[in-house]
mmCIF file as Biopython writes it, N, C-alpha, C and O atoms, coordinates in Angstrom:
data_model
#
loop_
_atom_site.group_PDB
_atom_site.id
_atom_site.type_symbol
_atom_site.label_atom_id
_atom_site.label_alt_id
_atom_site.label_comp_id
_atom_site.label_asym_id
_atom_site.label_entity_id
_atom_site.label_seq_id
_atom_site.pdbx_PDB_ins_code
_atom_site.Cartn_x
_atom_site.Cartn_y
_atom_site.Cartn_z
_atom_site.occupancy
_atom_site.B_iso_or_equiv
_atom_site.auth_seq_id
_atom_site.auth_asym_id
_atom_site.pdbx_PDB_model_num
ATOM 1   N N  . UNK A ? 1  ? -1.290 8.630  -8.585  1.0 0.0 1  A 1 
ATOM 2   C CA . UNK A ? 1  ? -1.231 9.763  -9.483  1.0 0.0 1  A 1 
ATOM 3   C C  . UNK A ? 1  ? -1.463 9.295  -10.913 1.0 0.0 1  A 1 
ATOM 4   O O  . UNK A ? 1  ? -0.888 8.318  -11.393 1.0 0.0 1  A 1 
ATOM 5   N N  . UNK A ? 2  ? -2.217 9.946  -11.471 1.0 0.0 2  A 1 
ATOM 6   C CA . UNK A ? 2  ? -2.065 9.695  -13.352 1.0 0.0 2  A 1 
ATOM 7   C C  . UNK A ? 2  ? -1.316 10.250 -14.063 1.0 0.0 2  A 1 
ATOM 8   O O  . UNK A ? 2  ? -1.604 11.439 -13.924 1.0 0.0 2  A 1 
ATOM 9   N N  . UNK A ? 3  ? -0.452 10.162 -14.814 1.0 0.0 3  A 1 
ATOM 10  C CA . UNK A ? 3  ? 0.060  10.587 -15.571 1.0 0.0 3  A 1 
ATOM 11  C C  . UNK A ? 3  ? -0.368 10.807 -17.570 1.0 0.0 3  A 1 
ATOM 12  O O  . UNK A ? 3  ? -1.169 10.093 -18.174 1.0 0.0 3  A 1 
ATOM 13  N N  . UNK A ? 4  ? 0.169  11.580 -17.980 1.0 0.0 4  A 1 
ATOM 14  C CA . UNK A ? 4  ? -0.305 11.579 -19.519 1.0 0.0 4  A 1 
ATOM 15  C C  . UNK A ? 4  ? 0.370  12.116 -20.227 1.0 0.0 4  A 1 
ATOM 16  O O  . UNK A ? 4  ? 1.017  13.063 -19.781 1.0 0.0 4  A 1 
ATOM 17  N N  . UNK A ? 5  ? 0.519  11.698 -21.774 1.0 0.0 5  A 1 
ATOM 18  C CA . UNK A ? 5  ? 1.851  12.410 -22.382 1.0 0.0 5  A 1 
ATOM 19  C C  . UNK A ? 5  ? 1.879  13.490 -22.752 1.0 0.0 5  A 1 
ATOM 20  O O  . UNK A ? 5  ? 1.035  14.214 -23.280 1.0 0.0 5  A 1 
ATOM 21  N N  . UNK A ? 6  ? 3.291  13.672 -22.360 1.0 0.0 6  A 1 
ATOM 22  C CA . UNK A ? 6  ? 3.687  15.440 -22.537 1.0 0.0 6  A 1 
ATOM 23  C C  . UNK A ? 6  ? 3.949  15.772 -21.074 1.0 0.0 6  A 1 
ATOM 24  O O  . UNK A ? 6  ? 4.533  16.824 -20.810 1.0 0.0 6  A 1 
ATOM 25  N N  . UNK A ? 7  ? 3.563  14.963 -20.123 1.0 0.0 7  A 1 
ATOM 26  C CA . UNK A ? 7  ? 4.062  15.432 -18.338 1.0 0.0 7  A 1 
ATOM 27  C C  . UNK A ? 7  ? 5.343  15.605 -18.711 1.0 0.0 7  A 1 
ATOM 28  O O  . UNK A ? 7  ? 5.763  15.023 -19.711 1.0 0.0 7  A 1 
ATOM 29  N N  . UNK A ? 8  ? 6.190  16.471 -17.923 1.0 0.0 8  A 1 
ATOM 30  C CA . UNK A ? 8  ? 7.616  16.092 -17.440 1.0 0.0 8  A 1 
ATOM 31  C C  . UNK A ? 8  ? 7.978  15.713 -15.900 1.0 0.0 8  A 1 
ATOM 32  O O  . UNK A ? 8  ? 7.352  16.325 -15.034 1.0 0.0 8  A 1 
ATOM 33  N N  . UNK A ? 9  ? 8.468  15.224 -15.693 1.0 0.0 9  A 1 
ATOM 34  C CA . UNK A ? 9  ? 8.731  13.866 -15.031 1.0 0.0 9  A 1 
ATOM 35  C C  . UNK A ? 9  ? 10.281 14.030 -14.093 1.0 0.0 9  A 1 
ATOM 36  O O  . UNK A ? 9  ? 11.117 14.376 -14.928 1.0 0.0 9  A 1 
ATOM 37  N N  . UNK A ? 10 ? 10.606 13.973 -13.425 1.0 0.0 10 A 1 
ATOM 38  C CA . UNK A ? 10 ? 12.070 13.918 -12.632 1.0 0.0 10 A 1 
ATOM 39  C C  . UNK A ? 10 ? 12.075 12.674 -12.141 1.0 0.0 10 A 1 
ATOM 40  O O  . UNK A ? 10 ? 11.115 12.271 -11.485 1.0 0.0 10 A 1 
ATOM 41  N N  . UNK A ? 11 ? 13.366 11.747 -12.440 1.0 0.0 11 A 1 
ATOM 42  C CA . UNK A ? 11 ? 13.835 10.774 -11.847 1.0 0.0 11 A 1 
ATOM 43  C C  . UNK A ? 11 ? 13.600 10.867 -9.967  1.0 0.0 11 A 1 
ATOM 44  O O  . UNK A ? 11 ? 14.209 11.782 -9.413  1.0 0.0 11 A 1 
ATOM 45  N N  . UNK A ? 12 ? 13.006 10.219 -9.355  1.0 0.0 12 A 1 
ATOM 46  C CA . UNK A ? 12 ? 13.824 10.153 -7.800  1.0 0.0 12 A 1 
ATOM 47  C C  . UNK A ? 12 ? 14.612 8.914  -7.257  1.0 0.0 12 A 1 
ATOM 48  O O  . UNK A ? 12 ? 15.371 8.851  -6.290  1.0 0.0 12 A 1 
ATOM 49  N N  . UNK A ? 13 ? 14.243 7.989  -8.104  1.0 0.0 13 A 1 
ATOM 50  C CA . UNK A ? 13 ? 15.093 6.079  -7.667  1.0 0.0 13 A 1 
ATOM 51  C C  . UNK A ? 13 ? 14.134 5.308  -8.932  1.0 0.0 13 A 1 
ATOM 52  O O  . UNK A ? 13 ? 13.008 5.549  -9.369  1.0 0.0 13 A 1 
ATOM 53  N N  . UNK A ? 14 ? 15.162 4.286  -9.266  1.0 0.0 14 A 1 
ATOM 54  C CA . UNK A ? 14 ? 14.538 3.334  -9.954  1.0 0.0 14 A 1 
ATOM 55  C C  . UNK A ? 14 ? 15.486 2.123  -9.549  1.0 0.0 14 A 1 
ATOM 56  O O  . UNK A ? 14 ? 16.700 2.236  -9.380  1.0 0.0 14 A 1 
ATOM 57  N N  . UNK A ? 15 ? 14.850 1.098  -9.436  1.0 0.0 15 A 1 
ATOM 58  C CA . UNK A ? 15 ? 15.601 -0.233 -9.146  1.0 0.0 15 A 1 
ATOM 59  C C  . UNK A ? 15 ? 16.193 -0.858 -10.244 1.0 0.0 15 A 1 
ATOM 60  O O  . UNK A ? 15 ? 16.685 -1.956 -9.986  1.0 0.0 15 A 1 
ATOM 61  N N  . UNK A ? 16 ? 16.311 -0.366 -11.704 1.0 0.0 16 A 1 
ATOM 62  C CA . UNK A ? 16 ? 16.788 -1.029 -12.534 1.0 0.0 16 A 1 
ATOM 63  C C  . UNK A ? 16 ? 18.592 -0.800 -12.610 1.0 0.0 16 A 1 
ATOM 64  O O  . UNK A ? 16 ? 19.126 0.291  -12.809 1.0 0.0 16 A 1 
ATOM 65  N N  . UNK A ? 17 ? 19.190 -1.868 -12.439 1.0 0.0 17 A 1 
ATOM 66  C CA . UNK A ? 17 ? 20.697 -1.508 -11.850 1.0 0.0 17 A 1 
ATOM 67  C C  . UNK A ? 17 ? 21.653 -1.612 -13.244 1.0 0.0 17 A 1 
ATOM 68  O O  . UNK A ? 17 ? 22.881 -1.573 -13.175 1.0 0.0 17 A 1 
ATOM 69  N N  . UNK A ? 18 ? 21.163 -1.704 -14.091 1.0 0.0 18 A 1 
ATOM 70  C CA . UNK A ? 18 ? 21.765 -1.601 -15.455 1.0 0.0 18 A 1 
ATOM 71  C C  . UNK A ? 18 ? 21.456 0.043  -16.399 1.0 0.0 18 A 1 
ATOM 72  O O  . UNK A ? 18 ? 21.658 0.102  -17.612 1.0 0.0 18 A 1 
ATOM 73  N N  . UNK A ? 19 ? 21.018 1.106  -15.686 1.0 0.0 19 A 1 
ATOM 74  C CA . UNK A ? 19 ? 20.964 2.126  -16.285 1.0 0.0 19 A 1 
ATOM 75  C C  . UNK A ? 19 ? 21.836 2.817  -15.547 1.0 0.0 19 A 1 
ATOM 76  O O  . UNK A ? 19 ? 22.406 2.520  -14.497 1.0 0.0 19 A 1 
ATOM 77  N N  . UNK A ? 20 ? 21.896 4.238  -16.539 1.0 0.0 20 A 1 
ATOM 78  C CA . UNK A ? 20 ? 22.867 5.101  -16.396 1.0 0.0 20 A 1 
ATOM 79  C C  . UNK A ? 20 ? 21.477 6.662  -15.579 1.0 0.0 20 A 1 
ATOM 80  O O  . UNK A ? 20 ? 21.832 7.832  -15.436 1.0 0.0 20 A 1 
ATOM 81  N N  . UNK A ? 21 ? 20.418 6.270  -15.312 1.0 0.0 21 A 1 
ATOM 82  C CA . UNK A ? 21 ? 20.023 7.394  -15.336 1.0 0.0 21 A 1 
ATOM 83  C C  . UNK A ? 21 ? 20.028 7.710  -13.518 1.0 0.0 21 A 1 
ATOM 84  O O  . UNK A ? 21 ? 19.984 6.870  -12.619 1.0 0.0 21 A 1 
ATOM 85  N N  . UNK A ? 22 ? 20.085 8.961  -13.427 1.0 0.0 22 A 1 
ATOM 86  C CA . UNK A ? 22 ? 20.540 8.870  -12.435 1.0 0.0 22 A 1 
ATOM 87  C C  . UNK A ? 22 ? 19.351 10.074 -11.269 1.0 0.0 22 A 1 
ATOM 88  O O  . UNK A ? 22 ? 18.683 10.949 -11.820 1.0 0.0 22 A 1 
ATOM 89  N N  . UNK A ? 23 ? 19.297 9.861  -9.601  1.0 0.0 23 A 1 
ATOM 90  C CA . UNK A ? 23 ? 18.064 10.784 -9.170  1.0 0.0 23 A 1 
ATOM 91  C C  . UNK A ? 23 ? 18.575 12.507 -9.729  1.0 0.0 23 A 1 
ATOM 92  O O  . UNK A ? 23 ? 19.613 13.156 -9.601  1.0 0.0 23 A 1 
ATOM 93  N N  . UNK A ? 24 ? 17.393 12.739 -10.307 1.0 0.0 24 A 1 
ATOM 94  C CA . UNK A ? 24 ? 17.235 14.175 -11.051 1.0 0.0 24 A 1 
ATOM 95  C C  . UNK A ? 24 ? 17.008 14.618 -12.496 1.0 0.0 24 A 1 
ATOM 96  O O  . UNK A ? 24 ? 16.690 15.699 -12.992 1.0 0.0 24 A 1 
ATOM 97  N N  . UNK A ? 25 ? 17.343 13.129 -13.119 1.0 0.0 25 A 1 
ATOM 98  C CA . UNK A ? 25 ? 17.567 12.957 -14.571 1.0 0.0 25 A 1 
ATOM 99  C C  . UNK A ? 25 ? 15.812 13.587 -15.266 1.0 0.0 25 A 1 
ATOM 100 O O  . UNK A ? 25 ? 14.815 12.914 -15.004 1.0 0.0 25 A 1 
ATOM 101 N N  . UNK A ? 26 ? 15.737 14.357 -15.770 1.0 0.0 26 A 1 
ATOM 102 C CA . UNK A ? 26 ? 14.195 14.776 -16.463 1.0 0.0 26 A 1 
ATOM 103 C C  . UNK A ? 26 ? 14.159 13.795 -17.858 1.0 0.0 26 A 1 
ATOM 104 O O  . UNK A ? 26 ? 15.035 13.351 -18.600 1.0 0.0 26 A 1 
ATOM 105 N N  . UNK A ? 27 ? 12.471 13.684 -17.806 1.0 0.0 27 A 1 
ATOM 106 C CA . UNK A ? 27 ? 11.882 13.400 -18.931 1.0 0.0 27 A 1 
ATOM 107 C C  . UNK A ? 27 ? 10.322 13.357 -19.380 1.0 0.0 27 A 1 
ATOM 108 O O  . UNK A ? 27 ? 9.458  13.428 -18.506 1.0 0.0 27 A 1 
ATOM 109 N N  . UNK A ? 28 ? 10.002 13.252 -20.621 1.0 0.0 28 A 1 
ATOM 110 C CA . UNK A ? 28 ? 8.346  13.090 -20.786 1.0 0.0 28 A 1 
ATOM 111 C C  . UNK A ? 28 ? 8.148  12.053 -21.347 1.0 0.0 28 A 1 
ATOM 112 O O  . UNK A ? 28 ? 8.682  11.410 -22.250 1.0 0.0 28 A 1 
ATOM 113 N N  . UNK A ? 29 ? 6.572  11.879 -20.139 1.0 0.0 29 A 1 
ATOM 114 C CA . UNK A ? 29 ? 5.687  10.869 -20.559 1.0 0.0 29 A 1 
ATOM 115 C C  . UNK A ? 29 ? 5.217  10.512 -21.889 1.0 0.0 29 A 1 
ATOM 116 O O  . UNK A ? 29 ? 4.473  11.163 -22.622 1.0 0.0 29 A 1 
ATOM 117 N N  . UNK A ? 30 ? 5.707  9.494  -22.071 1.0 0.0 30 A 1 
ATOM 118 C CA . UNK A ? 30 ? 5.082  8.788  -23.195 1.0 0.0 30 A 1 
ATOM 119 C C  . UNK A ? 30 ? 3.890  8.035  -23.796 1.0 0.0 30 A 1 
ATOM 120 O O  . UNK A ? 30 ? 3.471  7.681  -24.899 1.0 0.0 30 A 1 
ATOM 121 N N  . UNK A ? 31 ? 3.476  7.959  -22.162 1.0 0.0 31 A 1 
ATOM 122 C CA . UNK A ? 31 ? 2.060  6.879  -21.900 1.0 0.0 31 A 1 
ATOM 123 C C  . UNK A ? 31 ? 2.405  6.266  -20.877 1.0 0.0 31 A 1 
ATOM 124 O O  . UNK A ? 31 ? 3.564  6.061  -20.519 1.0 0.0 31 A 1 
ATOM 125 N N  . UNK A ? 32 ? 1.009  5.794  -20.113 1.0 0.0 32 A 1 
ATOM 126 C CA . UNK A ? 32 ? 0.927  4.960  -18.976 1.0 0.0 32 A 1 
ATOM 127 C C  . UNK A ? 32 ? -0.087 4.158  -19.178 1.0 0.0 32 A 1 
ATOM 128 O O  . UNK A ? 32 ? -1.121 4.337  -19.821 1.0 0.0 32 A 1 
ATOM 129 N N  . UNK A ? 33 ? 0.394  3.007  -18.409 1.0 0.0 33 A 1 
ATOM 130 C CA . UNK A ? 33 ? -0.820 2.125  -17.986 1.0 0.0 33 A 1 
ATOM 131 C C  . UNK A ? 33 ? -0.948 1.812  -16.650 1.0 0.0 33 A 1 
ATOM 132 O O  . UNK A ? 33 ? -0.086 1.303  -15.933 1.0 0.0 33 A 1 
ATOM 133 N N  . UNK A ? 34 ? -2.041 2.132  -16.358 1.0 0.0 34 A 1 
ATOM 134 C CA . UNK A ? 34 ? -2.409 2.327  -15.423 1.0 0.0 34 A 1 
ATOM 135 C C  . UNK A ? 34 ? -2.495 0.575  -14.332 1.0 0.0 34 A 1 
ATOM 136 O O  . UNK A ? 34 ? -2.096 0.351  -13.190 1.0 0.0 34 A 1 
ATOM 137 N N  . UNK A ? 35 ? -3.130 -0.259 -15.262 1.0 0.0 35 A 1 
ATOM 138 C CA . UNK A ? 35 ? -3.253 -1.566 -15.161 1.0 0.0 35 A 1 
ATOM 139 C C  . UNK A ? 35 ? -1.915 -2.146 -14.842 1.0 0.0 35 A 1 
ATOM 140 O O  . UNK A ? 35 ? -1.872 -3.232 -14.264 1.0 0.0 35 A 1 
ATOM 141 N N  . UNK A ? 36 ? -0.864 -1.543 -15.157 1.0 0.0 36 A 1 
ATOM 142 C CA . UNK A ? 36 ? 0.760  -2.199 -14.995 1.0 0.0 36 A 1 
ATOM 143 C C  . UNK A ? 36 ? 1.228  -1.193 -14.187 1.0 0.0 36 A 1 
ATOM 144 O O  . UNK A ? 36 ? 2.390  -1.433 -13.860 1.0 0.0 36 A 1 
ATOM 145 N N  . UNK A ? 37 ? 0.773  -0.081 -13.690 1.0 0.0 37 A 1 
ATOM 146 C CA . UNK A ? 37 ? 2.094  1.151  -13.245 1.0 0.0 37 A 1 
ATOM 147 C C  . UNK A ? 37 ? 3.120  1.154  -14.107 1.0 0.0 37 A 1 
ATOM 148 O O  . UNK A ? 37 ? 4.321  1.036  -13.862 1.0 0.0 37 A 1 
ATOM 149 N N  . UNK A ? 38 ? 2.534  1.307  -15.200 1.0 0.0 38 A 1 
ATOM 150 C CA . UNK A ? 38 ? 3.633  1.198  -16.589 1.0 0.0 38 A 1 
ATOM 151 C C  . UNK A ? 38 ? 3.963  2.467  -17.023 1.0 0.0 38 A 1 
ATOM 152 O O  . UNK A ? 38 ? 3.281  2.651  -18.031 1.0 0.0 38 A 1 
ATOM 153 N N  . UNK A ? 39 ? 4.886  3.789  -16.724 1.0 0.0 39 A 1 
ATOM 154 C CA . UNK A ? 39 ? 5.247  4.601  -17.191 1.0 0.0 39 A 1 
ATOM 155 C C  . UNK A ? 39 ? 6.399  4.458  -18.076 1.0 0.0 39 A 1 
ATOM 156 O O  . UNK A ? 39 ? 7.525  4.233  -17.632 1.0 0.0 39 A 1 
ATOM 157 N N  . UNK A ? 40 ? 6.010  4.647  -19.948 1.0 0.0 40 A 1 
ATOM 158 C CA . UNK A ? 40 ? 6.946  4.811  -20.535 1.0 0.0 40 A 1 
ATOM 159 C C  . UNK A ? 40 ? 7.768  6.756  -21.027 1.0 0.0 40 A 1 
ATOM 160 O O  . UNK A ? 40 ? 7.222  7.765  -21.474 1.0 0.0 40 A 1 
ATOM 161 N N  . UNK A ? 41 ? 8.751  6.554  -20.766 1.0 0.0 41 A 1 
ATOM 162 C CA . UNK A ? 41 ? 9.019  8.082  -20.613 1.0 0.0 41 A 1 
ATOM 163 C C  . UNK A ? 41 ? 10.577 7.815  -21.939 1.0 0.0 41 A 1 
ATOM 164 O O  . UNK A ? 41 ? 11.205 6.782  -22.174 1.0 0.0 41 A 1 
ATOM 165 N N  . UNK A ? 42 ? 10.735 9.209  -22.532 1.0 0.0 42 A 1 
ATOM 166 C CA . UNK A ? 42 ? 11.740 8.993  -23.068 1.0 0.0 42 A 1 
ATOM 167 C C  . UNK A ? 42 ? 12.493 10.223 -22.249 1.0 0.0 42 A 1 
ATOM 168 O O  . UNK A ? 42 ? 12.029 11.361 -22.192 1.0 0.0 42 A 1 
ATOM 169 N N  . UNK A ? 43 ? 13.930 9.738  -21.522 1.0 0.0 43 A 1 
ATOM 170 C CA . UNK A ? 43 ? 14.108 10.454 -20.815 1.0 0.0 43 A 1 
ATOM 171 C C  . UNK A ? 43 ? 15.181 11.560 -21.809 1.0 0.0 43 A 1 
ATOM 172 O O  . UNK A ? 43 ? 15.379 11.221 -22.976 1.0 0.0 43 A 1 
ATOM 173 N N  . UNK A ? 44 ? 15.718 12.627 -21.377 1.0 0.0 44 A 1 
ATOM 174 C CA . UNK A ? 44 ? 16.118 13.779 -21.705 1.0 0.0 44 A 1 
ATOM 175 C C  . UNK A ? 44 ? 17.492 13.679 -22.478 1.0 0.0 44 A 1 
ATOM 176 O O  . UNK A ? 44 ? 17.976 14.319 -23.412 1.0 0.0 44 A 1 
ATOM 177 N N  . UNK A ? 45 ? 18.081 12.230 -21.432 1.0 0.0 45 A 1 
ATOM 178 C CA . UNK A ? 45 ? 19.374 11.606 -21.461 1.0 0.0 45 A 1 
ATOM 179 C C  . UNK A ? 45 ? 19.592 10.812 -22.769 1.0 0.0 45 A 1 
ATOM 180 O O  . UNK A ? 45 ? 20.713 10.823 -23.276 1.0 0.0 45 A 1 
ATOM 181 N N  . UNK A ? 46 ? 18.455 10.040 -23.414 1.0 0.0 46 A 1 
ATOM 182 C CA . UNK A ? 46 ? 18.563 9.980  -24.681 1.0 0.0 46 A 1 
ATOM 183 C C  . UNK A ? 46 ? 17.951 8.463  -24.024 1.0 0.0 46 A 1 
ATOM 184 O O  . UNK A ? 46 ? 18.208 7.420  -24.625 1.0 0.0 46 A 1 
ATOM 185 N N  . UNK A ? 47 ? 17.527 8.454  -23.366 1.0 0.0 47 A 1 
ATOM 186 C CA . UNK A ? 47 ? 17.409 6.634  -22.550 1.0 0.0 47 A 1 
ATOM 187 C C  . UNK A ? 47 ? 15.748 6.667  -22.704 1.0 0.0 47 A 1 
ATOM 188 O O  . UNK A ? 47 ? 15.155 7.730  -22.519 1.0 0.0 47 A 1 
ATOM 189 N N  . UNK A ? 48 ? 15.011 5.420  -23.058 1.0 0.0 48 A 1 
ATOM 190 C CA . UNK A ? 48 ? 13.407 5.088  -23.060 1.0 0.0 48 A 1 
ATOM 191 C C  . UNK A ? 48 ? 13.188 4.477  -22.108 1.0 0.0 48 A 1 
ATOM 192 O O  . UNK A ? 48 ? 12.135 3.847  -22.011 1.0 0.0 48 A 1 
ATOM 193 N N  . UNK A ? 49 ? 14.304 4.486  -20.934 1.0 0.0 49 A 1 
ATOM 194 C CA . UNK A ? 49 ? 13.665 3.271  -19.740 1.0 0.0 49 A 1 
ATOM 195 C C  . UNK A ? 49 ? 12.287 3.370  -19.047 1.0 0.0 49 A 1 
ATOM 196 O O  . UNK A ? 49 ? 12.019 4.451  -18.522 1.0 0.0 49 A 1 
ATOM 197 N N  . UNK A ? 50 ? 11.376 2.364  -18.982 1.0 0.0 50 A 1 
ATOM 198 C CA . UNK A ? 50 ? 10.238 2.599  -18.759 1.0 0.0 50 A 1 
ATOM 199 C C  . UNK A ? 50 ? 10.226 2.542  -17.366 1.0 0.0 50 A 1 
ATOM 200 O O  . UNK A ? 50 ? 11.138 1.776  -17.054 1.0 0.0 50 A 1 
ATOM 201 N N  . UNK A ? 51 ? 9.533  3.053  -16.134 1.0 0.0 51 A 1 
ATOM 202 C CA . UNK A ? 51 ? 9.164  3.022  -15.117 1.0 0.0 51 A 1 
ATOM 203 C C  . UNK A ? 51 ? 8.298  2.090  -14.691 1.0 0.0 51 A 1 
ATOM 204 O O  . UNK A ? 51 ? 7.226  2.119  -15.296 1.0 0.0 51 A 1 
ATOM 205 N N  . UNK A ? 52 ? 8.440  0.936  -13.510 1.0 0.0 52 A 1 
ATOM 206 C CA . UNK A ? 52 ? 7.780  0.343  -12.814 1.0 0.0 52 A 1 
ATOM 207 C C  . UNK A ? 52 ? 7.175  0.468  -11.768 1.0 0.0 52 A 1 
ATOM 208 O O  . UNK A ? 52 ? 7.699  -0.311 -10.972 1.0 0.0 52 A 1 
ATOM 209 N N  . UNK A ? 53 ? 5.928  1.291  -11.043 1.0 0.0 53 A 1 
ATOM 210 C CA . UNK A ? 53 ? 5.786  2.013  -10.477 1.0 0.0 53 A 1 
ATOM 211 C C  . UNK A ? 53 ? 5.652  1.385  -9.003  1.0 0.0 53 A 1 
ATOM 212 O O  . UNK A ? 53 ? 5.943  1.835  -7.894  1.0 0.0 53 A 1 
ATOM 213 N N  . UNK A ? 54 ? 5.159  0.301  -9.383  1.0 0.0 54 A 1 
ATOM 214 C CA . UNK A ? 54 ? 4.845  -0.844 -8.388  1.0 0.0 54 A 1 
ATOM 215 C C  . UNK A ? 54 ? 5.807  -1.528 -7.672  1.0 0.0 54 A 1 
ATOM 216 O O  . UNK A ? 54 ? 5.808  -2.112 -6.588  1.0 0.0 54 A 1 
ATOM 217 N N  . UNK A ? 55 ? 7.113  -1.193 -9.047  1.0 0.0 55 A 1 
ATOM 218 C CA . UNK A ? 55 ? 7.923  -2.582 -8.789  1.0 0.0 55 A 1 
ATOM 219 C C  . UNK A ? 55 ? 9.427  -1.414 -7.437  1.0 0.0 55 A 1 
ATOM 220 O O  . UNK A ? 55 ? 10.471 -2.012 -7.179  1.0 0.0 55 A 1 
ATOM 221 N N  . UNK A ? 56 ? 9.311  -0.541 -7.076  1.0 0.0 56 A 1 
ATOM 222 C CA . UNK A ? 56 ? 10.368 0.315  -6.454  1.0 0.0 56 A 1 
ATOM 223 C C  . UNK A ? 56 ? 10.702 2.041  -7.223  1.0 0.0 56 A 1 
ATOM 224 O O  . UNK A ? 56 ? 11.106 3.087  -6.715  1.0 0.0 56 A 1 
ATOM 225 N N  . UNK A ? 57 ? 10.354 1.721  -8.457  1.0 0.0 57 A 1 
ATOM 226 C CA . UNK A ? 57 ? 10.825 3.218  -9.368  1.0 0.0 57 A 1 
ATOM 227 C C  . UNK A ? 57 ? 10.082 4.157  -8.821  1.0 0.0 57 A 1 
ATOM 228 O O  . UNK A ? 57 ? 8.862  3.995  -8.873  1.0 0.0 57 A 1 
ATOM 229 N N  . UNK A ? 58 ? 10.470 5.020  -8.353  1.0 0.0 58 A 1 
ATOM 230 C CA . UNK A ? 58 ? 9.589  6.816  -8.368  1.0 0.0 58 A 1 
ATOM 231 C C  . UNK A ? 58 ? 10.143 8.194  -9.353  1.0 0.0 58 A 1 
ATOM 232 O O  . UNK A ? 58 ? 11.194 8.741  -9.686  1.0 0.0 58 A 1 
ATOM 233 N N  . UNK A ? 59 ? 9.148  8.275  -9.484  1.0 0.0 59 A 1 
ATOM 234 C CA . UNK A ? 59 ? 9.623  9.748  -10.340 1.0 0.0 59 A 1 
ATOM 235 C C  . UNK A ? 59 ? 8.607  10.746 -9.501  1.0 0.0 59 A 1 
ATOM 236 O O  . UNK A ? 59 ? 7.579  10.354 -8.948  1.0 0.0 59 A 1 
ATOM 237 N N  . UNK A ? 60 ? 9.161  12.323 -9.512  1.0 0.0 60 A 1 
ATOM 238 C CA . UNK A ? 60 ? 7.835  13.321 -9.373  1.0 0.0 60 A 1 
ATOM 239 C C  . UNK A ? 60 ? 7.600  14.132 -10.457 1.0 0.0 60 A 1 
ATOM 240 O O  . UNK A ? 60 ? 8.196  13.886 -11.506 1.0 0.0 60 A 1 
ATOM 241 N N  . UNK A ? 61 ? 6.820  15.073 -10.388 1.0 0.0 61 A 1 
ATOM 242 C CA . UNK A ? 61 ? 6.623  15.906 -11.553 1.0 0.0 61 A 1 
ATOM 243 C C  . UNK A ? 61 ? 7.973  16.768 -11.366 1.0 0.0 61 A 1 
ATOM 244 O O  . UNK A ? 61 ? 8.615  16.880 -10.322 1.0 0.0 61 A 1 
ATOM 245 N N  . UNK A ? 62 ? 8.278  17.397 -12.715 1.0 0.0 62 A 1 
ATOM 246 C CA . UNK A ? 62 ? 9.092  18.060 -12.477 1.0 0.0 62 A 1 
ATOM 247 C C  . UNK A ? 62 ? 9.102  20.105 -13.048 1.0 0.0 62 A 1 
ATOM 248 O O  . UNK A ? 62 ? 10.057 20.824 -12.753 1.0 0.0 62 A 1 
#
């Protein structure tokens, strides 16, 4: 999928075990790279955690 900024975005899992965000949490795209599965999103929650798309994280549209 591509993404581009201004999507909004719903959490579904991310493997990063040091956040607070949790499956359902909304936010918008900030930019992607496509070359990394690099989704940076600033989420709703007040959090910039970026998405690894490759690495386990999913989000869907929301």
């Amino acid at each position: 999928m591509t993404y581009k900024r201004g999507d909004r975005i719903a959490l579904v899992h991310t493997t990063d075990p040091h956040t607070d965000l949790t499956e359902g949490d909304l936010g918008t795209v900030q930019g992607y790279n496509a070359n990394l599965s690099q989704l940076s999103v600033d989420w709703d929650s007040g959090s910039t955690l970026s998405m690894l798309l490759d690495d386990g994280d999913e989000v869907r549209p929301a």
